[in-house]
C-alpha positions in Angstrom: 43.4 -4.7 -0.6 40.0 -5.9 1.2 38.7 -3.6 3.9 37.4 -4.5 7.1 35.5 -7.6 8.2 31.7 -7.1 9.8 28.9 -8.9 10.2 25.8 -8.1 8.2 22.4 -8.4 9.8 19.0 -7.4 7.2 15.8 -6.4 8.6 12.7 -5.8 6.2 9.3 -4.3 8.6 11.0 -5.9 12.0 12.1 -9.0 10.4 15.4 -10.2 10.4 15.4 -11.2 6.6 19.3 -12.2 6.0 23.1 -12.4 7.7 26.3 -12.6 7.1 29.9 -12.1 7.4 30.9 -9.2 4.9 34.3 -7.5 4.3 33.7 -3.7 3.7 34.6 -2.1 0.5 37.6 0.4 1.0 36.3 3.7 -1.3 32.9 6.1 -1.2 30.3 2.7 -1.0 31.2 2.2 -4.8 34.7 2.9 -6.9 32.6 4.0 -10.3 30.2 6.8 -8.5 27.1 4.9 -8.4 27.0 5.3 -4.2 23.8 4.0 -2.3 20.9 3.7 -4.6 17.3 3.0 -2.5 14.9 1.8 -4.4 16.6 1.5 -7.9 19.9 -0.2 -9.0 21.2 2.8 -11.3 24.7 1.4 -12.1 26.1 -2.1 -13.0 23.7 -5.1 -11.4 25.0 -6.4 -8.5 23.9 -10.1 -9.6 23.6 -11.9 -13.4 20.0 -12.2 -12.6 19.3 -9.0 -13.7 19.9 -5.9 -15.3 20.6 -2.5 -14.7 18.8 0.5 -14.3 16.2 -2.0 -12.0 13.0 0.0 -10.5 11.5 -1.1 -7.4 8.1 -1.7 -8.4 5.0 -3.2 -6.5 5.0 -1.3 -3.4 6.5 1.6 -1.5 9.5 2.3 0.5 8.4 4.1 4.0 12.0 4.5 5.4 15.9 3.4 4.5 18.0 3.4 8.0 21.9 2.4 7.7 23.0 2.1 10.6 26.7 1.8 10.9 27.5 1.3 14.9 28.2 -1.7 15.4 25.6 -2.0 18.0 22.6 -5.0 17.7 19.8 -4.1 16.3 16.8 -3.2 19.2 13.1 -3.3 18.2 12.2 -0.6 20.7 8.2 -0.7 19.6 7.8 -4.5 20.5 9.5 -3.4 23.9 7.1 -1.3 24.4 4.5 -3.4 23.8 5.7 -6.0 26.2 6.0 -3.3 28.5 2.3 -2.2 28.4 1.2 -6.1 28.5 2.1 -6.3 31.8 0.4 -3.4 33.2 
């Protein structure tokens, strides 16, 4: 039975990167255990294209943020450069 439907918004450094409508996987993230991975895709691949385990390689990873609200997502640093613009 499908979970919930949701839409999906992905940001990479402030950048809105992809969207889309998802429905949510009822379970803990992942029925076989594998759970959220950052930075490596320990389990089965999500896509043909390529093959598990699959290092991130060629740069580093500062900060992972899932945010699960519901609320749209706020660039509060460019707001506050706006803010200081005008003064």
């Amino acid at each position: 039975m499908p979970g919930t439907e949701g839409r999906l918004t992905l940001y990479a450094d402030n950048v809105q990167i992809g969207r889309g409508q998802i429905i949510t996987q009822p379970g803990y993230f992942c029925l076989t255990g594998d759970g959220i991975c950052v930075g490596r895709d320990s389990a089965s691949a999500v896509t043909p294209e390529y093959e598990s385990p699959f290092p991130f390689t060629g740069g580093s990873i500062d900060r992972v943020v899932v945010d699960l609200s519901g609320d749209a997502y706020v660039d509060h640093e460019s707001k506050v450069r706006a803010w200081f613009s005008i003064d």
